[in-house]
Backbone bond lengths (Angstrom), bond angles and torsions (degrees), N, CA, C in turn:
res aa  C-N    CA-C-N  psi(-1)  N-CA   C-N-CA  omega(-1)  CA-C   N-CA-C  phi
1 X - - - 1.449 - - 1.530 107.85 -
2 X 1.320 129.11 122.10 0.943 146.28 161.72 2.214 126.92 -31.68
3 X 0.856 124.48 164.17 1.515 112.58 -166.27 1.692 78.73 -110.71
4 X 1.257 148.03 18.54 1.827 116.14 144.38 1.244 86.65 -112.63
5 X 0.998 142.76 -25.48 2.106 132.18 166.19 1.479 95.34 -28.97
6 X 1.546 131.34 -61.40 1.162 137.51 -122.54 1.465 93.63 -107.40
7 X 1.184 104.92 -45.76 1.404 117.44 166.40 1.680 123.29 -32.79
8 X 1.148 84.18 -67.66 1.993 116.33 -175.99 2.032 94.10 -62.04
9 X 1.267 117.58 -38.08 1.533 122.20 -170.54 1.414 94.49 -67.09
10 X 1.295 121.97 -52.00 1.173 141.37 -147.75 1.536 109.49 -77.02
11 X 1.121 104.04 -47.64 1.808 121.48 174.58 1.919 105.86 -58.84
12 X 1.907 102.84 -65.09 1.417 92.77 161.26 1.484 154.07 -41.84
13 X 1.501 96.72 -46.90 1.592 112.51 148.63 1.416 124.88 -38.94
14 X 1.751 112.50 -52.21 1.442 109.29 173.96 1.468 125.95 -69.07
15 X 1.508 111.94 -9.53 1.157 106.89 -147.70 1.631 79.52 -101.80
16 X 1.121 126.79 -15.86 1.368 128.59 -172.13 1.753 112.03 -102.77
17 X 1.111 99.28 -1.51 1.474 102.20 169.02 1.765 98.40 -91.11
18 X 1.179 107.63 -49.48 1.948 119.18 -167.88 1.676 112.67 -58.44
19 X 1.901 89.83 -23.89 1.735 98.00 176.15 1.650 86.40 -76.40
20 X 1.052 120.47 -61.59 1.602 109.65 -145.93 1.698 106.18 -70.02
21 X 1.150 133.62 -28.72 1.603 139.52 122.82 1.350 113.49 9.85
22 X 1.253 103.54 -78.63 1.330 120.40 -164.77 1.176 113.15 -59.92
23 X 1.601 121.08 -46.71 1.665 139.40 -177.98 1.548 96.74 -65.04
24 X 1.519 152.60 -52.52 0.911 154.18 142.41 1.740 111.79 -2.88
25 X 1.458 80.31 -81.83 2.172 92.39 -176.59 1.414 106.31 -71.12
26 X 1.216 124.27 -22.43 1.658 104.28 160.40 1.933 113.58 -90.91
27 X 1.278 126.47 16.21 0.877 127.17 150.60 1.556 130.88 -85.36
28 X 1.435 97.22 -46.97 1.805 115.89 162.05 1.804 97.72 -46.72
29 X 1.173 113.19 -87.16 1.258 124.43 -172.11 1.881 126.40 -37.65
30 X 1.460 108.59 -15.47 1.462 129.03 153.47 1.744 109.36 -58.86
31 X 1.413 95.52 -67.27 1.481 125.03 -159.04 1.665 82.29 -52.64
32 X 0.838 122.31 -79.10 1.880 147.70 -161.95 2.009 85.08 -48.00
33 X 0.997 119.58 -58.05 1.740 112.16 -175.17 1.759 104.86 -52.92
34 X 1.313 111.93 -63.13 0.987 115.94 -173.25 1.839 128.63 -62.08
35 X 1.284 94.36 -33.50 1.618 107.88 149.04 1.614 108.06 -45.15
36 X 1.143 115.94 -74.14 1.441 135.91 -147.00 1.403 103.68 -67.16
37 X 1.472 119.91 -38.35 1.607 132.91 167.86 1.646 98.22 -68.62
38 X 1.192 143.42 -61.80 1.400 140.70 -152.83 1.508 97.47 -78.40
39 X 1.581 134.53 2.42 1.337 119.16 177.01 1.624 93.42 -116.46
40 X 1.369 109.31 26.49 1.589 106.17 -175.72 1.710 133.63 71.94
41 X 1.258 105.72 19.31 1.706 117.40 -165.50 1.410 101.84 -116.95
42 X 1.352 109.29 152.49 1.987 105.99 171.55 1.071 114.96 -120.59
43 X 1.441 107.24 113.89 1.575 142.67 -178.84 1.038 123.68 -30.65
44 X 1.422 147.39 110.39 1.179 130.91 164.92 1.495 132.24 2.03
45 X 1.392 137.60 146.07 1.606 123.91 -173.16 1.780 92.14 -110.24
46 X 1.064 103.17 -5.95 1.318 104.28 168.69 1.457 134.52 -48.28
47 X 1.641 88.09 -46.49 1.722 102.99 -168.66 1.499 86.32 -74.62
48 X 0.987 128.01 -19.29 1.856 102.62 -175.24 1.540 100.99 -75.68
49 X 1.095 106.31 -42.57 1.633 115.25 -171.85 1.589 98.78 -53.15
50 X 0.987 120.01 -50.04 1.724 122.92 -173.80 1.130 83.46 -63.09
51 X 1.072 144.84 -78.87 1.548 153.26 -107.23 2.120 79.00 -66.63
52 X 1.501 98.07 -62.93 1.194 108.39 -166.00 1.492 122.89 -56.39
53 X 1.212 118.04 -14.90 1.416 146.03 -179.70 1.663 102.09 -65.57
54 X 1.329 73.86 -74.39 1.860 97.13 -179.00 1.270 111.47 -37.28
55 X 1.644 112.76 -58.60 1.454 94.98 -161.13 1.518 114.18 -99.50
56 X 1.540 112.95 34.35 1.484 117.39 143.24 1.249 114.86 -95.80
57 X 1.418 133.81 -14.91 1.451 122.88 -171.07 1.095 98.78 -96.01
58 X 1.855 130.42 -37.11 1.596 120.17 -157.89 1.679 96.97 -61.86
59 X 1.348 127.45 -29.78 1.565 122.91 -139.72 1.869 68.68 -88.24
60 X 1.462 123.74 -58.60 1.582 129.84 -172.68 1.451 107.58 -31.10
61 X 1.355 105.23 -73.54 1.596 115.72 -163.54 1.626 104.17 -68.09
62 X 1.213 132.83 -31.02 1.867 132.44 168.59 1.380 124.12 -65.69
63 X 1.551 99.89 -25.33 1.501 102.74 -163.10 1.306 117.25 -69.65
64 X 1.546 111.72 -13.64 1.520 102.25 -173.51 1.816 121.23 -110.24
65 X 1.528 84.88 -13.36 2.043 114.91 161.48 1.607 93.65 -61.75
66 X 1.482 127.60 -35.17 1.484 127.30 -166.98 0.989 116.31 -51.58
67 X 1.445 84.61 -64.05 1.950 109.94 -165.81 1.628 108.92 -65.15
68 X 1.788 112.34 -36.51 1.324 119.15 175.76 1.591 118.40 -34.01
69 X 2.118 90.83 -61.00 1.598 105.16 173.36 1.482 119.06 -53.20
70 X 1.265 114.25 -23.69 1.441 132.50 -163.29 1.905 98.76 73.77
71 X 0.998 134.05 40.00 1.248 127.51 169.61 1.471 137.55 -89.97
72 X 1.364 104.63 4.49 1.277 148.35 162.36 1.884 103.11 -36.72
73 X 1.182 113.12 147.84 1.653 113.54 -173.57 1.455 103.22 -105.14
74 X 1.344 98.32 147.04 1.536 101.35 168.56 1.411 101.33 -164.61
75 X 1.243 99.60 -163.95 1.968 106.67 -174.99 1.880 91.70 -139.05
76 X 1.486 98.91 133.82 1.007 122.43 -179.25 1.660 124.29 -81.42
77 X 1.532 85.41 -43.23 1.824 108.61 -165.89 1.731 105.96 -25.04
78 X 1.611 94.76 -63.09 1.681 90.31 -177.81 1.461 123.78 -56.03
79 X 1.215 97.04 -55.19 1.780 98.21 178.36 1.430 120.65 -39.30
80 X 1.345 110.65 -49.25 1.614 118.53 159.53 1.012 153.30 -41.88
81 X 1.343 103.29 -19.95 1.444 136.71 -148.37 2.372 84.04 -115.41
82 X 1.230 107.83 -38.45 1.370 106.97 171.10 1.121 128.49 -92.07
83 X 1.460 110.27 149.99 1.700 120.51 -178.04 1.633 109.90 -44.70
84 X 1.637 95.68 165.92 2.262 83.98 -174.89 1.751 105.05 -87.23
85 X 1.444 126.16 1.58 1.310 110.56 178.92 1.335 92.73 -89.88
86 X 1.873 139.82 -35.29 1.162 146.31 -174.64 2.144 110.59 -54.18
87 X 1.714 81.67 -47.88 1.624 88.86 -164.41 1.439 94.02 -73.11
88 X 1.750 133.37 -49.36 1.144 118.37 178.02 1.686 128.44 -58.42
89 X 1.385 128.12 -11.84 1.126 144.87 150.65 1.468 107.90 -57.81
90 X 1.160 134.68 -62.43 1.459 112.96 -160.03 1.555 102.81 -95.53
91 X 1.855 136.02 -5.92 0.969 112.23 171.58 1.560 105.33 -85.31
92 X 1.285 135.65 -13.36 1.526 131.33 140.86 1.196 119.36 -10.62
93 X 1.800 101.17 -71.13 1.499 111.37 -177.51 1.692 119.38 -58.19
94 X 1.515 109.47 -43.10 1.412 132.65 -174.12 1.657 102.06 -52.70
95 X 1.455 113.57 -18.98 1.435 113.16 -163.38 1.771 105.28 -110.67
96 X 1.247 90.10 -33.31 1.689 92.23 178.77 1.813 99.12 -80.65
97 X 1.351 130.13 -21.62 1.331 114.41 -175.74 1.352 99.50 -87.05
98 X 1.792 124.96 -5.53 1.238 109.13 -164.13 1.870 93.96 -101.47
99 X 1.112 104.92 0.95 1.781 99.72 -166.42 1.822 83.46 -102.53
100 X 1.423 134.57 -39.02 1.585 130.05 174.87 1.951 107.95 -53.53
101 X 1.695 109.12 -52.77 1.087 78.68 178.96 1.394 126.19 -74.88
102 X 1.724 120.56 -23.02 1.389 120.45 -174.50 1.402 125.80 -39.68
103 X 1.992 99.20 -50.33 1.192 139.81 -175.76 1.726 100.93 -66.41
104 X 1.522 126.09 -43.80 1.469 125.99 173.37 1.832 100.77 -52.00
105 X 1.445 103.75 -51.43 1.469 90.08 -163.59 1.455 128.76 -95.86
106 X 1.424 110.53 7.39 1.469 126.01 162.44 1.585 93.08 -87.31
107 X 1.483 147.23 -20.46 1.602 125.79 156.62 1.247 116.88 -59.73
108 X 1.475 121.45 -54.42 1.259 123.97 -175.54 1.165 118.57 -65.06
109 X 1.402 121.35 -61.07 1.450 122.89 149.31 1.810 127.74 1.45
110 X 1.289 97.07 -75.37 1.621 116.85 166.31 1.276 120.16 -52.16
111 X 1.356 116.69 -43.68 1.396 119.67 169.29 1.348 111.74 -65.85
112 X 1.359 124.36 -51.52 1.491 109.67 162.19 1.140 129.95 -42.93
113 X 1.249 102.51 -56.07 1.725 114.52 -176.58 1.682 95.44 -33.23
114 X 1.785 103.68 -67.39 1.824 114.30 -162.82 1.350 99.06 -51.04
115 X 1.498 118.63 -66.37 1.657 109.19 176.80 1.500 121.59 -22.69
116 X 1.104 127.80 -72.23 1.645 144.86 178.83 1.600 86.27 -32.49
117 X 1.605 108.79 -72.43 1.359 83.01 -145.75 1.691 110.76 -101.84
118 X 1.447 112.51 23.56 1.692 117.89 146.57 1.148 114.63 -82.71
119 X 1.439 134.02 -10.50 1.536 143.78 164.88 1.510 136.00 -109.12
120 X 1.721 94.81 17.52 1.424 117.01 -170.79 1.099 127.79 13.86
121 X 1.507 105.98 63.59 1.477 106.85 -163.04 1.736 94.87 -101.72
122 X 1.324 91.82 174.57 1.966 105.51 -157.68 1.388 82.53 -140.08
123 X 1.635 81.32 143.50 1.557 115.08 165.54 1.627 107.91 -101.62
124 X 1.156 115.18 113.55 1.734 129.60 -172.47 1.260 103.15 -106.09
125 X 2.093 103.95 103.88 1.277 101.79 157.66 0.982 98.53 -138.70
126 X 1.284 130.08 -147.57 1.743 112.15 175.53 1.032 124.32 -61.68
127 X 1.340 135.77 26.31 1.459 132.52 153.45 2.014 77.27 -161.19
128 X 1.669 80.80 144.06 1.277 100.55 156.14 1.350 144.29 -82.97
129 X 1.140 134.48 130.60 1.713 131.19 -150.08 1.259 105.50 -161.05
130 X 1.993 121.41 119.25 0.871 131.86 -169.38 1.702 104.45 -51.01
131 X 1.642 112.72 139.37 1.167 117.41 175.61 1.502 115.81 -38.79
132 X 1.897 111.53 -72.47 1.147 127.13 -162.52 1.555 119.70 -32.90
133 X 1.351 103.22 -51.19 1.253 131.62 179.47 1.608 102.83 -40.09
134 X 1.553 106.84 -53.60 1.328 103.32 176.79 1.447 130.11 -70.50
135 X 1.686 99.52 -37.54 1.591 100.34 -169.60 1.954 112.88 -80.60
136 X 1.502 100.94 -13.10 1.623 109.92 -156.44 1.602 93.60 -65.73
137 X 1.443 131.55 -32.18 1.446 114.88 175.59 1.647 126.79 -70.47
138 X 1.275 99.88 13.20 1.478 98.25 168.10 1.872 114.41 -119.51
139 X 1.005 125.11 -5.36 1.690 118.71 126.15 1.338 131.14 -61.50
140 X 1.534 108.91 -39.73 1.356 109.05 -176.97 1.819 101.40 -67.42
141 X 1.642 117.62 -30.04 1.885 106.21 -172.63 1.576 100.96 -73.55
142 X 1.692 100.58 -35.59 1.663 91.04 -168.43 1.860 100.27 -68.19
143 X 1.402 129.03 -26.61 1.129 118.30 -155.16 2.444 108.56 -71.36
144 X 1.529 82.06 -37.47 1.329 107.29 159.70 1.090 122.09 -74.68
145 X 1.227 149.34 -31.61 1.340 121.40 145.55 1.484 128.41 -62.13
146 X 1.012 120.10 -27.98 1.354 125.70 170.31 1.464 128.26 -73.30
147 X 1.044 78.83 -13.33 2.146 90.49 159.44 1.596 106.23 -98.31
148 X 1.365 130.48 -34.08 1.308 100.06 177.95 1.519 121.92 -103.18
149 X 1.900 121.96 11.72 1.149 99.14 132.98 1.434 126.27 -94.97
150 X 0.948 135.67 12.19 1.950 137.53 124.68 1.407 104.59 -20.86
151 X 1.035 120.03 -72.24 1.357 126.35 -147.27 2.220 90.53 -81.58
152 X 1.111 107.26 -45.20 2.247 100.31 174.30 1.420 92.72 -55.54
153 X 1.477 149.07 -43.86 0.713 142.31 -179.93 1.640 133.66 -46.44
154 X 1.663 93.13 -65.89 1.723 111.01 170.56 1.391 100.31 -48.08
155 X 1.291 111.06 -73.89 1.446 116.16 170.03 1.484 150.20 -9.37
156 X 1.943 91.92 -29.88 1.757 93.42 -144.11 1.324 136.82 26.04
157 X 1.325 100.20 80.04 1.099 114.17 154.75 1.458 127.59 -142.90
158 X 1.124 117.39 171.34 1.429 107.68 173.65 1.206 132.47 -102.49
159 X 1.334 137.13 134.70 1.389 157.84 -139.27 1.137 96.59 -77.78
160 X 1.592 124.83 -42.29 1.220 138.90 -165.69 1.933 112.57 -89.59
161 X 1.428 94.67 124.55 1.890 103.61 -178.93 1.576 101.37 -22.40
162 X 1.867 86.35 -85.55 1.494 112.35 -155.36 1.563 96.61 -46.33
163 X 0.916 130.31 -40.66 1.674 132.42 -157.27 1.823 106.98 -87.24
164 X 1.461 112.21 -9.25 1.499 111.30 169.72 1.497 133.84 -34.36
165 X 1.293 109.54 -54.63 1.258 134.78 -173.15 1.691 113.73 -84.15
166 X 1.203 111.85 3.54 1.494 132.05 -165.07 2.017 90.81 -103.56
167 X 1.760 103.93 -55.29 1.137 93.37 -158.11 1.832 104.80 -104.41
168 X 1.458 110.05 39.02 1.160 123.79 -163.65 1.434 137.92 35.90
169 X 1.390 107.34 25.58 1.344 100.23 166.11 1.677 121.81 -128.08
170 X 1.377 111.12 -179.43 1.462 96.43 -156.97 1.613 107.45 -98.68
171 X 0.965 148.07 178.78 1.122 168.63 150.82 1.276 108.14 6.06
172 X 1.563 106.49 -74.37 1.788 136.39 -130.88 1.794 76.26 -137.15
């Protein structure tokens, strides 16, 4: 394996540890409000603000550790239902439409991101915090997922669990 293979593994890995992090400290940070209300006190407005933070990045920063695992959802029925030169034909397709849109929305994405922050615009909640900052991890998940179905692709293989062993390759 190559040193940006390892690289690119390595980044995903982190980014999927920092999601599951996050689900943690916005669990603490529930626990800690609801404490803090039931002894009669008012909670930081913060933790909502995190709260809200959080649960755009955990789905951001996992989504592309997902697809790695292949743990990603889908529905089988049809594919099943077709012959294996048919089913390996359209999960082909299933993978190249899934790397066009990924790839659509890590452009747009980015362009937002740049907008925000050529227009320094702010996200106002109880503390103020440059937009970009917030929105840029959702080009960066679509941009990462869209490299690793790139890579089921180069590969041949299929994107899809159940269908791995169909298009001979492994997992990981």
């Amino acid at each position: 394996m190559n040193l940006i293979a390892r690289l690119h593994t390595l980044l995903i890995r982190t980014m999927a540890v920092a999601a599951a992090l996050l689900m943690v400290a916005v669990m603490i940070t529930i626990c800690l409000d609801v404490l803090i209300r039931n002894l009669d006190r008012q909670p930081s407005a913060h933790f909502f603000t995190f709260s809200e933070y959080a649960l755009l990045l955990i789905p951001c920063l996992g989504a592309p550790w997902l697809v790695r695992e292949k743990g990603h959802v889908y529905v089988e029925l049809l594919l099943m239902s077709l012959s294996r030169p048919a089913r390996r034909w359209l999960t082909r397709l299933i993978g190249l439409l899934c790397v066009v849109i990924c790839l659509t929305m890590a452009w747009y994405g980015f362009d937002v991101t740049m907008l925000d922050w050529v227009q320094n615009n702010k996200d106002v909640r109880s503390f103020d915090a440059p937009r970009w900052a917030i929105v840029m991890w959702i080009p960066i998940s679509f941009l990462f997922m869209g490299i690793e179905f790139v890579r089921y692709l180069w590969r041949n293989e299929s994107p899809l669990a159940a269908l791995a062993s169909e298009s001979g390759g492994a997992t990981h």
